[in-house]
N, C-alpha and C positions, 0 to 999 in steps of 0.2 A: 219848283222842280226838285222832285229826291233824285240821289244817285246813289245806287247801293255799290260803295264800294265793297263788300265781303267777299267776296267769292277773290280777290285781291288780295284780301289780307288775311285769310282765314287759313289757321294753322302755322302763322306768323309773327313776327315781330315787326313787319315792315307798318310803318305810318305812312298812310296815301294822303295828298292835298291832293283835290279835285277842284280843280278851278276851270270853269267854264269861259272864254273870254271873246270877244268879238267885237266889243265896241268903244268909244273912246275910254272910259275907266277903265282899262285894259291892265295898266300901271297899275291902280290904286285895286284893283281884283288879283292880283297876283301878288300883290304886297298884303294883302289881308291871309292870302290862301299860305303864305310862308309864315305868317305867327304861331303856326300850330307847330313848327319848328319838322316836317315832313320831312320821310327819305326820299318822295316820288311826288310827280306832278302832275297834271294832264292838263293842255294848253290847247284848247282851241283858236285856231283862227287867228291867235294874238295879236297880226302884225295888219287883219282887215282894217282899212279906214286911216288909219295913222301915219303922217308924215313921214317919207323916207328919212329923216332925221331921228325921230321919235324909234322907227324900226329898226335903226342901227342901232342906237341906244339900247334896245332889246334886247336887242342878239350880242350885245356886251354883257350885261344882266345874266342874261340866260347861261351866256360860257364861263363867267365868273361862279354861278350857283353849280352848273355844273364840276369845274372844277375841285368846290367843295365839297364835292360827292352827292351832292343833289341826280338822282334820275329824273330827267326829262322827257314827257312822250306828247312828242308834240303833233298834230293835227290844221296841216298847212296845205292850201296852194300856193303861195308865192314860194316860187322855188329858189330865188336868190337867197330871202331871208332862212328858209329850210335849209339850205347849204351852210351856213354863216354859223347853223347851231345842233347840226345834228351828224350823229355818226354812220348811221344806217337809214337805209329808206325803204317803206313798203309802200305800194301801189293798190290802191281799194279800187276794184267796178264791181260794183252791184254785188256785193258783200264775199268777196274774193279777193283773197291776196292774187296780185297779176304778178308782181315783180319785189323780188325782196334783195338788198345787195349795201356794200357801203356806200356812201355819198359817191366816191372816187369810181366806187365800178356804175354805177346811171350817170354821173358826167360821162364817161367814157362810151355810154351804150347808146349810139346814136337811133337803135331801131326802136328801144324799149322810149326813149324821148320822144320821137317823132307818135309813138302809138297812142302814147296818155297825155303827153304834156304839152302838147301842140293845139292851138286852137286852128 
């Protein structure tokens, strides 16, 4: 699989790590995509399949990298673990932004939760 990061980084200085994740080497995919030493990340799915144990551990990971000024763009359903590590949320149907806001304003939005995140 390519992924053309340029349209990203083009007319820039930013370094993208593109890491793809979803299975158990989740850990070990994410630890390879950081030796390139990146200002940005792209994190799918990271927390599919993995013990809640293992997902907290993550979402420790992930605020730590964060805090070292690592950007995070993370691509989640589990909403507990999406809270745990992110500051903004945007909502995709069918290649549409629905809902764009911080964590704190979609906790608070019981209609926008009920519309997308409800089975």
């Amino acid at each position: 699989m390519r992924v053309d990061t340029s349209a990203i980084a083009e007319g820039s200085t930013l370094k993208c790590g593109i890491c793809i994740v979803g299975s158990g080497a989740a850990g070990i995919t994410i630890a390879r995509s950081l030796m390139g030493n990146p200002s940005m990340i792209l994190l799918d799915e990271p927390s599919e399949g993995l013990a809640p144990v293992i997902v907290e551990q993550m979402a420790n990971t992930i605020r730590d990298l964060k805090a070292e000024g690592l950007t995070v763009l993370l691509s989640e359903q589990n909403l507990h673990f999406a809270t745990l590590v992110s500051d903004r949320a945007f909502i995709i149907e069918k290649g549409r932004i629905r809902y764009e806001g911080t964590m704190a304003e979609l906790a608070a939005n019981e209609e926008v939760r009920h519309a997308y995140l409800t089975v």
